[in-house]
C-alpha positions as CSV (number, residue, x, y, z in Angstrom):
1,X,0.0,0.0,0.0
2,X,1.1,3.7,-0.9
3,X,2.2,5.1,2.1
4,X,1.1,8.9,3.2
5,X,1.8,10.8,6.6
6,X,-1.1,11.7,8.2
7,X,-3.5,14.5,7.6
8,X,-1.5,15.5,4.4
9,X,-3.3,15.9,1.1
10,X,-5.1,13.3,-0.1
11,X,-3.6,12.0,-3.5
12,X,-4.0,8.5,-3.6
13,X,-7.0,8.7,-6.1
14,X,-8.3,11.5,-8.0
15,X,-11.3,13.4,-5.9
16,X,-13.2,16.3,-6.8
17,X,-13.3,16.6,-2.6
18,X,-10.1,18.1,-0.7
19,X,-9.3,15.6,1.7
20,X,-6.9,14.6,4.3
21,X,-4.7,11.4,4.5
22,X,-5.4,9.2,7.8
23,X,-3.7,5.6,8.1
24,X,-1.9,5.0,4.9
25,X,0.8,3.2,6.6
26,X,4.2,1.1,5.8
27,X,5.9,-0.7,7.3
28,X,9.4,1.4,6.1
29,X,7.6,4.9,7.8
30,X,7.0,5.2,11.2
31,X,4.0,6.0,12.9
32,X,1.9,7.2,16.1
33,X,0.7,4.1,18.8
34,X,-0.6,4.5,21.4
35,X,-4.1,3.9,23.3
36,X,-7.6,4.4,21.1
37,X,-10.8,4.4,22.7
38,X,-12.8,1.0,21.7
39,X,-15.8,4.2,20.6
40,X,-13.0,4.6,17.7
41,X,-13.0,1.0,16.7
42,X,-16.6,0.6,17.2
43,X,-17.5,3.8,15.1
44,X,-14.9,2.4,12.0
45,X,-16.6,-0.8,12.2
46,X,-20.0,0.9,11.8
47,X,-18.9,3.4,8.9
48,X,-16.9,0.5,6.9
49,X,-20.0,-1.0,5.6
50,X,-20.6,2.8,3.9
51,X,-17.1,2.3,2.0
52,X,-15.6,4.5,-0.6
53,X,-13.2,4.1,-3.5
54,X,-13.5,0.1,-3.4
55,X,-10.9,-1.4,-5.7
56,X,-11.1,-4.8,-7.7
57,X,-8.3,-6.4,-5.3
58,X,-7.6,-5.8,-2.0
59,X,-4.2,-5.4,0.5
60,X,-3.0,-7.2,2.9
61,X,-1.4,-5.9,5.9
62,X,2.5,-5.7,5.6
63,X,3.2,-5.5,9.6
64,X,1.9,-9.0,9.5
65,X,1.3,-12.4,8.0
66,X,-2.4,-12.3,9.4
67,X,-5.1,-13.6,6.2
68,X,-7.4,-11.3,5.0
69,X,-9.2,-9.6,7.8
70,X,-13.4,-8.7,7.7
71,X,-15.2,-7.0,10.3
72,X,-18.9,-7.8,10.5
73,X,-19.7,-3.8,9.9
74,X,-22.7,-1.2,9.7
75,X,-25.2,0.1,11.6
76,X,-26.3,-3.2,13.3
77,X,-23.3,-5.1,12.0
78,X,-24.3,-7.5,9.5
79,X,-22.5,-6.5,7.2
80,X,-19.5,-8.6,6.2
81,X,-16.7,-6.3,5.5
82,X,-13.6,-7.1,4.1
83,X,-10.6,-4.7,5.1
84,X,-7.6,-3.7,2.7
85,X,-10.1,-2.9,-0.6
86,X,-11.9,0.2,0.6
87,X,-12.0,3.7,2.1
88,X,-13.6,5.2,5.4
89,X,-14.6,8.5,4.2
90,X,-15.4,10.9,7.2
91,X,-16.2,14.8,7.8
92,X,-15.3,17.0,10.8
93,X,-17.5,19.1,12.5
94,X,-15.3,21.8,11.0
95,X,-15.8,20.5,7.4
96,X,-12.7,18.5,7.2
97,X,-13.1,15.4,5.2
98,X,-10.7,12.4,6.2
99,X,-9.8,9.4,4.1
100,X,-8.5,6.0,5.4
101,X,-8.3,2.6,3.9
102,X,-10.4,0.7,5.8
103,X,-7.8,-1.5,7.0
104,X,-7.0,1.4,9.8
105,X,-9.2,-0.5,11.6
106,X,-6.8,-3.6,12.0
107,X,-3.8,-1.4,12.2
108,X,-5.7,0.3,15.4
109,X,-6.6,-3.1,16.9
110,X,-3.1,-5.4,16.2
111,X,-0.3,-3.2,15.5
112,X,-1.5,0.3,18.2
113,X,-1.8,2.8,15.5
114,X,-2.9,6.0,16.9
115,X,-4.8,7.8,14.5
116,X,-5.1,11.8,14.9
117,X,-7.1,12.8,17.7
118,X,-9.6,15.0,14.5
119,X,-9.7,11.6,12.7
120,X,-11.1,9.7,15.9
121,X,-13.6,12.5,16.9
122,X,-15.2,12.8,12.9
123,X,-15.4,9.3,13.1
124,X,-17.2,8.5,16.4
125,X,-19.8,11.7,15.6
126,X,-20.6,10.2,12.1
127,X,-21.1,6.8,13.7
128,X,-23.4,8.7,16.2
129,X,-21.9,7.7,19.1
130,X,-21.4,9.6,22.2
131,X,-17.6,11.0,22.4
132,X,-17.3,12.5,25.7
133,X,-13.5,12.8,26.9
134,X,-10.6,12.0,25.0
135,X,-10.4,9.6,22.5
136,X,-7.0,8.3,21.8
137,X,-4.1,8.6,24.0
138,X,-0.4,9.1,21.8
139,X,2.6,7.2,23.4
């Protein structure tokens, strides 16, 4: 998978939306770990049945030899979803739209990626769950 730092400019696909770059990691770049609130994962798990930009194929994780990994996703989570072929697409309450291949979710819950604090808040609101206190926690 390409590899972008987080909240940079989205590029990976062409987008008539500005966006910004959450969880496009590899394993040759660094990145944040560190504790995220379970309302994270539960609130990318809800929004990956809504995916965006699927592809044909899909990615494996490169941290691990894990098979492909699917999350049963959606609203009431019935939705089979299979990570490393999509995009979570999410908007901030100050307009800010993120993009993350659905995969974050794995990186989150086996390798401790810590997405941005903006990320986790945009995606717990448009889950519609209640975010009270922080979210993630950056070691």
């Amino acid at each position: 998978m390409s590899h972008y730092p987080d909240l940079s400019p989205y590029s990976y696909d062409e987008s008539p939306r500005a966006m910004l770059n959450v969880g496009w990691l590899h394993p040759k770049h660094g990145y944040a770990t560190g504790v995220v609130d379970e309302r994270v994962v539960q609130a990318l798990v809800i929004l990956s049945a809504a995916y965006e930009n699927q592809m044909r194929g899909f990615h494996r994780c490169e941290f691990c030899d894990t098979d492909r990994v699917s999350v049963c996703g959606g609203p009431n989570g019935d939705t089979r979803v299979w990570l490393g072929s999509a995009e979570i697409r999410v908007k901030g309450e100050d307009g800010t739209i993120y993009a993350a291949p659905n995969l974050v979710i794995h990186y989150i819950t086996a390798h401790r990626y810590c997405p941005p604090e903006r990320f986790c808040r945009a995606a717990v609101e448009a889950a519609g769950i209640d975010a009270l206190g922080p979210l993630s926690l950056v070691e």
